[in-house]
C-alpha positions in Angstrom: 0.0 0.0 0.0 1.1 3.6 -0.9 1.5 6.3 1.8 0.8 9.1 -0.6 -1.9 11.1 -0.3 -4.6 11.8 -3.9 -6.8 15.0 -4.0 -10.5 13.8 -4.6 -13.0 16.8 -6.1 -16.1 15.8 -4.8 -19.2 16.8 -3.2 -19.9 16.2 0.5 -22.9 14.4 1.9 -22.7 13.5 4.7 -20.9 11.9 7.6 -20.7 9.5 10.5 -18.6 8.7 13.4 -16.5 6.6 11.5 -17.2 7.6 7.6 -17.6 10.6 5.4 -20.0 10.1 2.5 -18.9 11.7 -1.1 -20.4 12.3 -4.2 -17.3 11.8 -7.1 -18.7 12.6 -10.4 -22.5 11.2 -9.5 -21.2 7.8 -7.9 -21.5 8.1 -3.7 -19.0 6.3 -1.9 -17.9 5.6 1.5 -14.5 6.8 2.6 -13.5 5.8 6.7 -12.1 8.8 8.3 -8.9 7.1 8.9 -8.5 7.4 5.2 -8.5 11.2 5.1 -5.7 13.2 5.7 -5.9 14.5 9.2 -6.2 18.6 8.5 -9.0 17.7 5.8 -10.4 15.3 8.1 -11.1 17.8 11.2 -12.7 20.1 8.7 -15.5 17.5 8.2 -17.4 18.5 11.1 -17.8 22.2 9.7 -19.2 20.9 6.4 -22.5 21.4 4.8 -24.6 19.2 3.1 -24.1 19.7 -1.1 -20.6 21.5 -0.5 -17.7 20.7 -3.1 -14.8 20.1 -1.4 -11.3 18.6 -1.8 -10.4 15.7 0.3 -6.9 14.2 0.3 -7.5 10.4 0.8 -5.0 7.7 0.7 -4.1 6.7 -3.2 -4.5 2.8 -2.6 -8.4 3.7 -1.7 -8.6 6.4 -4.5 -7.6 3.7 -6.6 -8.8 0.9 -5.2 -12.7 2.5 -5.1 -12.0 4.0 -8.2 -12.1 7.9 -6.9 -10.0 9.8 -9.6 
């Protein structure tokens, strides 16, 4: 697995405890917070519903879920 960091465009749902819920390019996916890079990740809490945002996720999950 890669430790580098992707930047995901994407639109912001919603999110949980454990999980933020995004919107890439009309496909929603789960991403688990751990994912997120930690400075993007504290900003979560301060998001709105429908808001594009950037959100720096590990590149094995980018790939993996097929984010970029």
């Amino acid at each position: 697995m890669s430790d580098t960091y992707v930047t995901i465009d994407c639109i912001f749902i919603r999110c949980t405890e454990k999980a933020v819920l995004i919107d890439v390019d009309g496909d929603e996916h789960w991403v688990p917070r751990s994912c997120i890079h930690g400075a993007d990740e504290r900003l979560l809490d301060q998001t709105n519903y429908g808001d594009e945002i950037n959100l720096r996720v590990w590149e094995w999950l980018a790939d993996r879920d097929g984010l970029r």
